[in-house]
N, C-alpha and C positions, 0 to 999 in steps of 0.2 A: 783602766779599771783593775784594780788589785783584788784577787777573788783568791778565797783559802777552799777547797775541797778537805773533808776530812772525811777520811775513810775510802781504801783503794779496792772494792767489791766492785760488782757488775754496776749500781746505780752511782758511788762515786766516779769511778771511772767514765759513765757513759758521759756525765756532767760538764769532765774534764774535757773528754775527746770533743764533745759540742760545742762546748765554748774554745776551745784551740781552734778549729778547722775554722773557725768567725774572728778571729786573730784576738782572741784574749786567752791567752796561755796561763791557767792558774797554777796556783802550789798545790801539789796534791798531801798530806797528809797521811799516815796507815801506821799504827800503834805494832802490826806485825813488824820480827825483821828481814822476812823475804813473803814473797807469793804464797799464797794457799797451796796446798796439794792436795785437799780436798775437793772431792767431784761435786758436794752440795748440790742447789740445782742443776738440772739439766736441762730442762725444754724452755726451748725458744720458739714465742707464738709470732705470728705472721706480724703483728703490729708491731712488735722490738727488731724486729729485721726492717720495717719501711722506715720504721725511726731511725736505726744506724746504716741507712743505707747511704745518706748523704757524706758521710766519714768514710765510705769505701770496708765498715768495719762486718756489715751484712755481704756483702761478697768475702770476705779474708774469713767471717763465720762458713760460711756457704761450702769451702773450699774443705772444709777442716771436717766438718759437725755428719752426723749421721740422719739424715732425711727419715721423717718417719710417715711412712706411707698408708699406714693403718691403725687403727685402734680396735682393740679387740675385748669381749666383754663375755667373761667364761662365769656360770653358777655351778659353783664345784668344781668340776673336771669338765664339765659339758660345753664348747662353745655354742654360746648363744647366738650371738650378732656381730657383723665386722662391719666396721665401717671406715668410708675409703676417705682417708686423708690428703691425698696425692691430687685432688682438684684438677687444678692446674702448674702449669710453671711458675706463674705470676708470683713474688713476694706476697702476694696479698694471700695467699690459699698454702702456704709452707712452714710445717713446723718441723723444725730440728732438735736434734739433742746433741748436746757435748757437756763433758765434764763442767761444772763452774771454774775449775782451775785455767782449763785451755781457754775459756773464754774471756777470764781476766786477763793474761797472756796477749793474745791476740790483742784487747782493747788496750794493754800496755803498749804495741806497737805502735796499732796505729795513735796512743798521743807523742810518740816519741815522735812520728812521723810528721807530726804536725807543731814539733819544736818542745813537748812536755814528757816530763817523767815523775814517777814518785820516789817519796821520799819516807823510806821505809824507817822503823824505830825512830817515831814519833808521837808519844802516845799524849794526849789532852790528858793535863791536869787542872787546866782553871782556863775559865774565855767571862768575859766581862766585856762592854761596850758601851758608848755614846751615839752620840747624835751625827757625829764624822765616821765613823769606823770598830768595827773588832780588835781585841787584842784576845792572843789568843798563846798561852803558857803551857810547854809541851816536860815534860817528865825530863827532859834530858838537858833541861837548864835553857832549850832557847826561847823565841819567844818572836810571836807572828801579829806582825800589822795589815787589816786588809779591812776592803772597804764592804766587803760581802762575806761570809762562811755556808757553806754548803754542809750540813751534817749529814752527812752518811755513814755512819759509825755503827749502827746495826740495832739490835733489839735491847740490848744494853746499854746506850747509846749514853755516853758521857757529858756530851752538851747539852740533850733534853736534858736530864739530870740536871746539872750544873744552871739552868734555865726556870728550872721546876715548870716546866710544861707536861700536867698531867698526862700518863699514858693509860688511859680508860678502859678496863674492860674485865678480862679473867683468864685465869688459867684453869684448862681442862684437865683433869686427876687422867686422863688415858694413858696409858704408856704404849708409845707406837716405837717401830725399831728400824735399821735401815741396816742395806749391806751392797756392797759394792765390791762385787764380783766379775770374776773371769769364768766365761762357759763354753761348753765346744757343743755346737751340735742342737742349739736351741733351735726350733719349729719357727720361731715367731720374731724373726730379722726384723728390725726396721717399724718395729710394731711397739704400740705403747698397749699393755695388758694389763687389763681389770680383772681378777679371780675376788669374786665374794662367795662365804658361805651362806647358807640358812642361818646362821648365828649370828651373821650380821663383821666377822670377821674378815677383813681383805688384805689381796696382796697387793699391789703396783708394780710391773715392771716394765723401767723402760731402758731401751735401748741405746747407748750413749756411744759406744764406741764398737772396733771390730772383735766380737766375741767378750766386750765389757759391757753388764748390765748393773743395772742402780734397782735395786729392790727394797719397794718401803712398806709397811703394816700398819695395822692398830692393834697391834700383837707384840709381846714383849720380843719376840724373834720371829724376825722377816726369813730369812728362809725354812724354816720350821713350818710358816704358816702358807707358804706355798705349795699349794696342793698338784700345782702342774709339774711332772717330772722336769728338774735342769740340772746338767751334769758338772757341776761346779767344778771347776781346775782351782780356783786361786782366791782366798778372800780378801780385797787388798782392806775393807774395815766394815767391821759391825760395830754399830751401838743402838744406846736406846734414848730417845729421850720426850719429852712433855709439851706439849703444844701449848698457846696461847691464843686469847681472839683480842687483839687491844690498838687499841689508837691515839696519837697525840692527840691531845683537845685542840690546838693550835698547831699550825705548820710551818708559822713564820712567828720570828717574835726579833721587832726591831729589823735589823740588818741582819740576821741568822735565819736557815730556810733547813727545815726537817725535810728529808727525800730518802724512800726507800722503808728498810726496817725500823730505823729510827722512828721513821712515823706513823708506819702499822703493823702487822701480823697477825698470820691466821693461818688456819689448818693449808697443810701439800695438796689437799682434795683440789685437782682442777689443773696444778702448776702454775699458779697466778704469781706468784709471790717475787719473783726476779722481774717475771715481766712487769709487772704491776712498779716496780722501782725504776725501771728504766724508762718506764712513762713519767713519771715523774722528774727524774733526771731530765729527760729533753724536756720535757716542759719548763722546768725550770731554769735553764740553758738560755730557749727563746725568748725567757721572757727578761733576763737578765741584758741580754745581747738588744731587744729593745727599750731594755729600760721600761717594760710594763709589769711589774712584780705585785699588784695591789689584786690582781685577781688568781695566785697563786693559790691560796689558801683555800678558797671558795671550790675554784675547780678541782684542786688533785685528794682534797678532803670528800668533795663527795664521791669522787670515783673509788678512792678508797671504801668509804662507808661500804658503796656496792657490791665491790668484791668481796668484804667481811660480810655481808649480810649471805652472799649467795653462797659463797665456801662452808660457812656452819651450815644450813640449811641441808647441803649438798650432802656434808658429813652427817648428821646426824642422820637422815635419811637411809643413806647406804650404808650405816653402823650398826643402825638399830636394827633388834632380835627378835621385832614384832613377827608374828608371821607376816599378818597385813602387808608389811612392807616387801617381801618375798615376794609374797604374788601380786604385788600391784610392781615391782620390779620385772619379773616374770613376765606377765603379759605383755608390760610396754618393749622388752625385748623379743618377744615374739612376734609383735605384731611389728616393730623393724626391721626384723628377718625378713616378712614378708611383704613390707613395703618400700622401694627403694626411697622415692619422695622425702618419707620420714628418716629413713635411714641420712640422706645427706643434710636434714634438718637437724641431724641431734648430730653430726660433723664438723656442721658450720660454726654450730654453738659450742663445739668444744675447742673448735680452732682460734671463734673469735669473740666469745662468753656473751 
């Protein structure tokens, strides 16, 4: 079976490495001309770790990534509630963070390890198909035959496009911002941190590496809007940019399979958004390697829906500047302060939605 990958992100690559370790070794595709250097996401939930565990690429994460042992949920300056993430040892109860860079990295090993690598500056300008196979025309004059394509090309995605498989939904006018820092001396190791105001404005910060943290808003400037003292040494990037909530109408079309960005997006609220592709990536992997692709669409379309439907919910909730929403946040963090029960109940749900 001749299978094209396009797109060398955490959900093409996961694709790659799935179908290689099953001995169908694809072409990988990546319009970049090296690796991201960009940290992008960072947390890896407990299901993207039992998914790449079979590739040996959840241990080579494991080794690397920064364990995050707590989540913590500050109103203003004041910590509210912490709650313990550290479970157990099992895969099933671990989330981690690392850069997205190191972890595309890492999954470049292990396909090399298993006989695959990509193939950088290769950018899709035209893919057409029959009834036998893809062809598939890259910027650089060459030119790919394969009996399957994987899109994973991103939010932009060139083959949805070239496909015209609607991407349904909307863009939200907020302007949120991110910064990706080095700090000495932070309180809150190993911990992923919620600071909301009474306004309804938040910070995020999580832990990605030793004394690097990943800082995101819905504020034009993420560290401005963190109200908790961090003593920044280094900013290695700030920007700002605009969310979306959308999704292909279709996931498959013909011999072509959307996985990943290409086939949704939605608000950071949660950290769904990688892992959410990398479930789709194994999924589609399996079902490839079985030769059962007719219920691709059905399952990873609605698991998507879900997560789009809970991630706005989520966000507009802890955005909004209602009071209402303060004190009915307020309380439910109070009363987890003082119930453990609840406390490992709103844990569970954020390790495993």
């Amino acid at each position: 079976m001749n299978i094209l990958v396009v797109g060398a992100g955490p959900t093409g690559l996961t694709a790659a490495v799935e179908l290689a370790r099953q001995g169908i070794v694809p072409v990988v595709a990546e319009k970049r001309p090296e690796g991201s250097g960009l940290s992008r996401a960072v947390g890896i939930l407990p299901e993207s770790l039992e998914l790449l565990a079979p590739s040996g690429t959840a241990q080579a994460l494991l080794r690397k990534a920064m364990r995050i042992e707590r989540a913590k949920i500050f109103l203003g300056d004041t910590l509210k509630v912490t709650l313990p993430l550290d479970i157990s040892d099992d895969l099933h109860d671990t989330a981690v963070a690392l850069p997205q860079d190191r972890t595309e990295e890492i999954l470049r090993e292990r396909l090399a390890a298993f006989g695959g690598a990509v193939s950088f500056d290769r950018e899709v300008v035209d893919i057409t198909q029959n009834a036998t196979g893809v062809d598939v025309s890259f910027a650089n004059g060459r030119r790919q035959r394969a009996d399957y394509v994987i899109a994973a090309d991103g939010v932009h995605s060139r083959i949805r496009t070239a496909l015209g498989i609607a991407y349904g939904g909307r863009d939200i006018e907020e302007i949120w911002s991110i910064a990706d820092v080095n700090a000495r001396d932070w309180p809150h190791d190993r911990s992923f941190v919620l600071a909301r105001a009474n306004t309804g404005h938040m910070a995020v910060v999580a832990h990605m590496a030793p004394q690097r943290y990943r800082v995101v808003s819905n504020t034009p400037d993420a560290l401005k809007s963190l109200r908790l003292p961090m003593d920044v040494t280094r900013i290695n990037r700030q920007g700002q940019f605009h969310l979306a909530a959308r999704q292909a109408k279709r996931y498959q079309m013909g011999r072509v399979f959307l996985a990943g960005d290409a086939a949704h997006c939605h608000s950071p609220v949660g950290g769904r958004g990688m892992n959410l592709g990398i479930a789709d990536a194994a999924d589609l992997a399996r079902r490839l390697i079985a030769d059962d692709l007719d219920g691709y669409h059905d399952a990873r379309h609605a698991a998507g829906a879900k997560i789009l439907a809970e991630t706005e919910r989520l966000r507009l909730f802890l955005s909004s500047s209602r009071a209402v929403n303060t004190l009915t946040i307020r309380a439910a963090l109070t009363l987890a302060g003082a119930l453990p029960p609840l406390r490992r109940r709103i844990a569970n749900r954020f390790l495993h939605g």
